[in-house]
N, C-alpha and C positions, 0 to 999 in steps of 0.2 A: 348437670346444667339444665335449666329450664329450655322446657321443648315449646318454640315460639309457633310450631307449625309447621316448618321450614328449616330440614339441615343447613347449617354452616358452608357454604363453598369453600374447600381447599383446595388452595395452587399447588401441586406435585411437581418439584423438580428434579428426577432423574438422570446425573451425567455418567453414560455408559462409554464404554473403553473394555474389547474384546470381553465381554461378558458371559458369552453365551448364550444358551439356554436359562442360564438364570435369570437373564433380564425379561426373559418372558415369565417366569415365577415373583419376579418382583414386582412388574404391573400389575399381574396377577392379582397378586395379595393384597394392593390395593385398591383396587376394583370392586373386593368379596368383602369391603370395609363394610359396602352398604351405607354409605353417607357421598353426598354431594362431593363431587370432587372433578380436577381438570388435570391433567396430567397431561407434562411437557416432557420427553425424551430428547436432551441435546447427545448426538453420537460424538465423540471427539474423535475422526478419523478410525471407526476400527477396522482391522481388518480380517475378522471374521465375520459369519452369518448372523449377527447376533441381532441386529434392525431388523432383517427379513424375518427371521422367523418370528420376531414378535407380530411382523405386518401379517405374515402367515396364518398365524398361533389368534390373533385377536381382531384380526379386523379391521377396516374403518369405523371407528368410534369415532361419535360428536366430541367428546372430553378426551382425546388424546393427541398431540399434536407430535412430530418428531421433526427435528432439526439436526441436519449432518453439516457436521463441521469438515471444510477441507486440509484441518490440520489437529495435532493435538493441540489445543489450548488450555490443559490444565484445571483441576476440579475446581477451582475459584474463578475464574475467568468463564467458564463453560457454565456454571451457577449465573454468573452474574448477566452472561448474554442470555440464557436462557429467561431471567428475569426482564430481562429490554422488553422481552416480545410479549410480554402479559401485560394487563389493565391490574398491576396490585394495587388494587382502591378497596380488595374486601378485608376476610380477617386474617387467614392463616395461611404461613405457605411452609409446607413440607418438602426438606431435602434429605433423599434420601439415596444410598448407597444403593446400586445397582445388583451388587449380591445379599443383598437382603430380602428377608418374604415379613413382612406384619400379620403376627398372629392375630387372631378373631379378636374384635373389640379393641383392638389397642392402639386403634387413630380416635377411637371416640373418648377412650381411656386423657391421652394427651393433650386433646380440644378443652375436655370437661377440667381438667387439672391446669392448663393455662386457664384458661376463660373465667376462674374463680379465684384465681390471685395478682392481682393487676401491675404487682410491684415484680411479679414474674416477669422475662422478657424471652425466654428460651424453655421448651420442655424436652426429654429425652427421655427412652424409654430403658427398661432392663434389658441390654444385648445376650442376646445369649448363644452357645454353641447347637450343635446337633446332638446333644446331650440334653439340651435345656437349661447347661450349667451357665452363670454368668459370664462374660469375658472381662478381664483384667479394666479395661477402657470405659467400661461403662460407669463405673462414678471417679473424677480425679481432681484434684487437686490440679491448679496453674505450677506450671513447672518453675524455679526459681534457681539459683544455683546448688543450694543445697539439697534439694529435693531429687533434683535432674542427678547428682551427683550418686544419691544413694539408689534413683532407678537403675543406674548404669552401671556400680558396679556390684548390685546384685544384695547390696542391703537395706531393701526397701521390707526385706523379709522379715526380718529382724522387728518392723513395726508394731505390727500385734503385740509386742511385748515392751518393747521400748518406742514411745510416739515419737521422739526424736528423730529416729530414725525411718521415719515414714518419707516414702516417695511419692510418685507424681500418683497411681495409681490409689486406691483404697485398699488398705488390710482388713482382717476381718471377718465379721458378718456385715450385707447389707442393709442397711433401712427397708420396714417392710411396709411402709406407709410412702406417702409421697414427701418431699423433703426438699428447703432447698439444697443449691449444692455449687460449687464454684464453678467446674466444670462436669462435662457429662460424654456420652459418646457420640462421637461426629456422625458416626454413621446413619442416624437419621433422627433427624433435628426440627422439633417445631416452633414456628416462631411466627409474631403476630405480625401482617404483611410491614404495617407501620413502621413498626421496631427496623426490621429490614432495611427499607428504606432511609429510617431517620440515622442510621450509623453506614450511610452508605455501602451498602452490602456488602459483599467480603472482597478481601486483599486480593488482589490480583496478580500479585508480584508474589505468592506462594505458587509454586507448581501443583505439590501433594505434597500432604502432612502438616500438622500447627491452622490450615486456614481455619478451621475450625474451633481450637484454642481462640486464634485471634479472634474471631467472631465473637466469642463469647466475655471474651476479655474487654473488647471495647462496648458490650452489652452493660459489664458493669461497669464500667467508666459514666457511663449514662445513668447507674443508678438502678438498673436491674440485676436481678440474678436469674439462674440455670434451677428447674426441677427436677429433679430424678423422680421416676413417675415408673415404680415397679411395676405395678397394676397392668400396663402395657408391657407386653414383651414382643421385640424381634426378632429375627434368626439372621444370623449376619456370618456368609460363606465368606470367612476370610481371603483376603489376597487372591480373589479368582481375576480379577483386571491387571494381577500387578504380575502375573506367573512369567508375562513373555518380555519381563525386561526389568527382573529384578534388582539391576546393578544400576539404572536410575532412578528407578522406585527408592533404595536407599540412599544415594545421595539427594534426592530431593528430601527425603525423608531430616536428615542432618542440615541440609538447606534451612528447611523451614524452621530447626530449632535454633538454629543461626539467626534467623530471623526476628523470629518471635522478641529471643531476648535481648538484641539490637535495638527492638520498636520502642519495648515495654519496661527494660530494667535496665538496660546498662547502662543508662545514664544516671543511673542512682546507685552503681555500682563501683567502688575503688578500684581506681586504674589498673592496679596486679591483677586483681581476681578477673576483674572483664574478661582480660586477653586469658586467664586461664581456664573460664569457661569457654572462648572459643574457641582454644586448642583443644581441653578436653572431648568437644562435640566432635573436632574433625581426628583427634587419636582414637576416639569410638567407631568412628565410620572406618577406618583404616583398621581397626582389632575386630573390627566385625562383616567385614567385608567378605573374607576367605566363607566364614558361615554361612553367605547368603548365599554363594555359588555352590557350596556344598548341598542344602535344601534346595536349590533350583534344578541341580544333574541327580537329583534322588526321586525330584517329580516322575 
């Protein structure tokens, strides 16, 4: 991207919920961007140190603002009040997940890759583990009934070989160039303040999980699409918000795909199969439920 003089201002919206220490490694990291930035921390009620010690850990900063919420209000909702309280009148507002750290370059990586294709309206970076390996979520596919069918029950595998059977996730190798892409990973999401704005920022009636689908979904309703922008990479500590109360994390989780395809398909969906995809989503939540308690007493 041509250097006018003057980095780009980005809006940082951060909604943490028992984070920890991580949430001091995520402002962190984008901090050490080394590009113009303002960063908003909404707390949704936690109740750990996790606000303090960032107070602690960094400072009074001019670009850092924190807002404690007296309740949980949910990653959509806690997005969107956090957005009240800004002037988005400039270009870019990043949302991103509170156990995530942005490796070196990889907010200038996602600025320069939106900011050069206008029919973009969303960028996202390569998620990856403490491996540096991809995670599942970072390039997907909008979930549909057949797609959602064969994530769930586990023949989404089978894709790499047969594309029929490809699920919500990507099989594969990834694209090692920038691309666009349907969907991408919610976990931290760049988008041009505009766009935001102009598709009324996100659903509020998500708890967790899908508000990010939606987002992206009604992006291209509008006529944009999602970049997948390798070149960036983040590190994203899975489920460290979701440890102390993973049996509504999953039902929100089945919630939101309730949702999703209520908003978006099932009106374009034959009456049988409707109802059988939203039994299927809650026999999933009910066949998978036993495993969540079992991974939660093994922490």
């Amino acid at each position: 991207m041509p250097d006018s003089g003057a980095r780009p201002a980005v809006e940082v919206i951060v909604v943490n919920y028992n984070a920890g220490d991580a949430l001091v490694r995520c402002v962190g990291s984008v901090l050490a961007q080394e590009l113009s930035v303002n960063i908003t921390v909404i707390d949704n009620a936690s109740a750990d140190r996790s606000v303090a010690l960032l107070r602690e850990t960094v400072g009074p900063l001019q670009n850092l603002a924190i807002l404690q919420s007296n309740e949980n209000l949910g990653f959509a909702k806690a997005v969107n009040e956090a957005a009240r309280s800004l002037d988005l009148s400039g270009e870019f507002l990043l949302i991103l997940n509170p156990d995530c750290e942005m490796l070196p370059g990889s907010l200038a990586a996602l600025i320069e890759a939106l900011a050069r294709d206008p029919r973009a309206g969303l960028a996202g970076p390569m998620v990856v583990n403490h491996d540096g390996q991809p995670l599942r979520a970072t390039l997907r596919h909008f979930p549909g009934p057949g797609s959602a069918f064969f994530t769930f029950t586990g023949l989404w595998r089978l894709g790499r070989w047969i594309p029929t059977f490809g699920g919500v996730e990507k099989t594969g190798r990834l694209p090692v160039e920038t691309k666009p892409a349907e969907a991408v990973s919610g976990a931290c999401m760049l988008l041009r303040q505009s766009g935001f704005l102009d598709v009324g920022g996100m659903d509020g009636d998500y708890g967790l999980h899908c508000e990010d689908l939606d987002l992206m979904y009604r992006l291209r309703q509008q006529g944009f699409y999602c970049l997948y922008v390798p070149e960036s990479r983040v590190y994203h500590a899975q489920g460290i918000s979701s440890r102390s109360r993973p049996v509504w994390v999953h039902w929100q989780k089945h919630r939101g795909m309730q949702r999703f395809f209520q908003k978006f398909q099932a009106g374009h969906t034959f009456f049988l199969l409707r109802w059988l995809v939203i039994a299927g989503i809650w026999l999933r939540f009910a066949a998978t439920l036993p495993l969540v308690w079992i991974r939660h007493w093994r922490q």
